[in-house]
N, C-alpha and C positions, 0 to 999 in steps of 0.2 A: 687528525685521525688518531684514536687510539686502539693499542691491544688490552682486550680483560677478557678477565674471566666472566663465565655466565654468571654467581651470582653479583656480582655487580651491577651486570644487565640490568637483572632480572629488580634490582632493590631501584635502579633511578626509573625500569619500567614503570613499578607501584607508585613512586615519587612525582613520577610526572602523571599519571592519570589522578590519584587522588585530587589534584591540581585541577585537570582539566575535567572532569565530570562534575563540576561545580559550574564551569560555564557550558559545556556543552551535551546534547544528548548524544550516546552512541547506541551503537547496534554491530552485533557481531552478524557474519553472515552462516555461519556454523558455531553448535555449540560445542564446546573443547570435548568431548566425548565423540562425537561423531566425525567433526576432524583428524579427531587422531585413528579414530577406522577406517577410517576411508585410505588416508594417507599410509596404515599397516596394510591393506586389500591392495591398494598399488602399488607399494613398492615390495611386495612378493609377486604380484604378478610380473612384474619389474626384472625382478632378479629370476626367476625362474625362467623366465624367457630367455632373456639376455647371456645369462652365463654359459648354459649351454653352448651360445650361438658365438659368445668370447671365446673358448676354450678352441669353437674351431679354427676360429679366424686366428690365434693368436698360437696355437699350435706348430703353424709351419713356419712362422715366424722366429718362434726361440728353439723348434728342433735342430737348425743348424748349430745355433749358437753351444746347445748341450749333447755331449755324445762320447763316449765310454771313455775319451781322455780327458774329459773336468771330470777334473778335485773337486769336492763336495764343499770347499773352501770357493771354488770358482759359481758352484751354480746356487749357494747362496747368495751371491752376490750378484748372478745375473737376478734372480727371484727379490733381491732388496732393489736393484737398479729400476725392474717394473715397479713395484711400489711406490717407490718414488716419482714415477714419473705420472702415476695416476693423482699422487698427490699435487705433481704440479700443475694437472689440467685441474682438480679442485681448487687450488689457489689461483691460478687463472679466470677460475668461474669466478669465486669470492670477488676479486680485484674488480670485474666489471661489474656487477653488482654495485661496487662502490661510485664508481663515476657516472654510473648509470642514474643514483639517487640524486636528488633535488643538490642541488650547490652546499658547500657549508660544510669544508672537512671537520669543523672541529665537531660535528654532529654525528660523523660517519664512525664506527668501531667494528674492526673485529674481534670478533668471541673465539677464545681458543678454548675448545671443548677436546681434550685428549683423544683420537687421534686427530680428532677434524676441528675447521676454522668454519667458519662463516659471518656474514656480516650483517651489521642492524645499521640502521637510520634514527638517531634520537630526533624525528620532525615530523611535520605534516606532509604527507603524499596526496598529488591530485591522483585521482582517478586514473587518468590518462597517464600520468608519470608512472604511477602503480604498476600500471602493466607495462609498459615499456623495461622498465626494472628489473622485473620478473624474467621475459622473456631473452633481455640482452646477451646474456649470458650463454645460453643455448645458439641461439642465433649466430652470434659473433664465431662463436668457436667452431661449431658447424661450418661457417662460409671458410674458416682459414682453413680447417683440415678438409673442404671440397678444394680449396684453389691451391691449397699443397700436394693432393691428389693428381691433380690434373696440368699444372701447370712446375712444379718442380720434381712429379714422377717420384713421391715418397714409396715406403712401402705400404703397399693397401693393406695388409693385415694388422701393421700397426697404426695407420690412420683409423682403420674401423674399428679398433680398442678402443682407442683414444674417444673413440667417437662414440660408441656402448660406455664409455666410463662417465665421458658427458654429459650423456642422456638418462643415466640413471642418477647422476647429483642433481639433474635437471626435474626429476619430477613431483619434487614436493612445489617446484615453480612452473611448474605445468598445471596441474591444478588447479593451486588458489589463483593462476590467472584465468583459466576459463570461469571457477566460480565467481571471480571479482565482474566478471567482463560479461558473464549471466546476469549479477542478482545485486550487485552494487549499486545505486542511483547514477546518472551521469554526473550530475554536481557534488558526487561524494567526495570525503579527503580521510585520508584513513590513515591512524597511531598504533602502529604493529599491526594489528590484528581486528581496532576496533574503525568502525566505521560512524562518520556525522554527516547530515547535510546542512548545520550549523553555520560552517564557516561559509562565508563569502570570498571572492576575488580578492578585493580589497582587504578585509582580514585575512586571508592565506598570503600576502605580498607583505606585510606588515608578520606575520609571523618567520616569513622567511628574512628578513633582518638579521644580520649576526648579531 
């Protein structure tokens, strides 16, 4: 696993597709225009919702913590402490994400994009791994702050931040899993964003080789 920066990505992205659209045919399931409105339409409806509905949850939560004896020095730091900790449910996301992808650390990187991370796959994805991938992330971190809720009696206001913080890094992988899992062929295997039904079993086993 490594750390880079996006254009790094973004230059061994071009690198390896120049490569492989020599041997294989793709097909995008949206074109980069209407992916990226769709993806701006949801995550304002996203955030509109949500915030709101944070502010209330998360309200009685840190009014004890601030109140006319913090120093301004104190409730800075309660207000970076949140911060932080939202960051760590995103790097939490990222991390499964990673174990989630097909085998093969040295395939796996995360992108540090100033203030956020996230993470790629330099490989081929089936179908079925695709979505699993996708959704791990959500899922996982969902069931631990339901079974910290209910079984270690956290606080609910800050489990349900936690849990609107999740769900909102979650929905660009909300998405492209229902659109994959519409309009992808079953025998698809798909490089970022593009998709082939090209590859076979036996060539996908053979490309997963370190």
């Amino acid at each position: 696993m490594k750390i880079v920066k996006p254009k790094y990505m973004d230059e061994l992205y071009s690198k390896r597709m120049a490569a492989f659209v020599k041997q294989y045919n793709f097909f995008y399931l949206d074109s980069v225009e209407k992916f990226q409105r769709n993806l701006r339409i949801i995550y304002i409806i996203g955030v509109v919702f949500c915030l709101p509905f944070l502010y209330v949850i998360v309200n009685p939560a840190i009014a004890p913590l601030v109140d006319e004896t913090n120093t301004t020095l104190e409730i800075f730091l309660i207000i970076i402490a949140l911060f932080l900790g939202t960051q760590v449910i995103i790097g939490i996301h990222e991390l499964i994400h990673l174990v989630a992808f097909p085998r093969g650390w040295r395939k796996k990187y995360i992108v540090f994009k100033r203030p956020m991370i996230y993470a790629v796959y330099d490989g081929f994805v089936s179908k079925k791994r695709g979505l699993i991938s996708l959704m791990a992330p959500f899922a996982i971190i969902t069931s631990v702050l339901i079974i910290s809720l209910f079984v270690f009696s956290f606080n609910m206001s800050v489990i349900l931040a936690l849990f609107i913080t999740n769900s909102i890094a979650s929905l660009q992988d909300i998405y492209v899993f229902f659109s994959s899992l519409k309009n992808a062929p079953k025998n698809s295997y798909s490089y970022g964003n593009a998709f082939t039904t090209d590859i076979t079993k036996e060539k996908y086993k053979e490309l997963m080789q370190p």
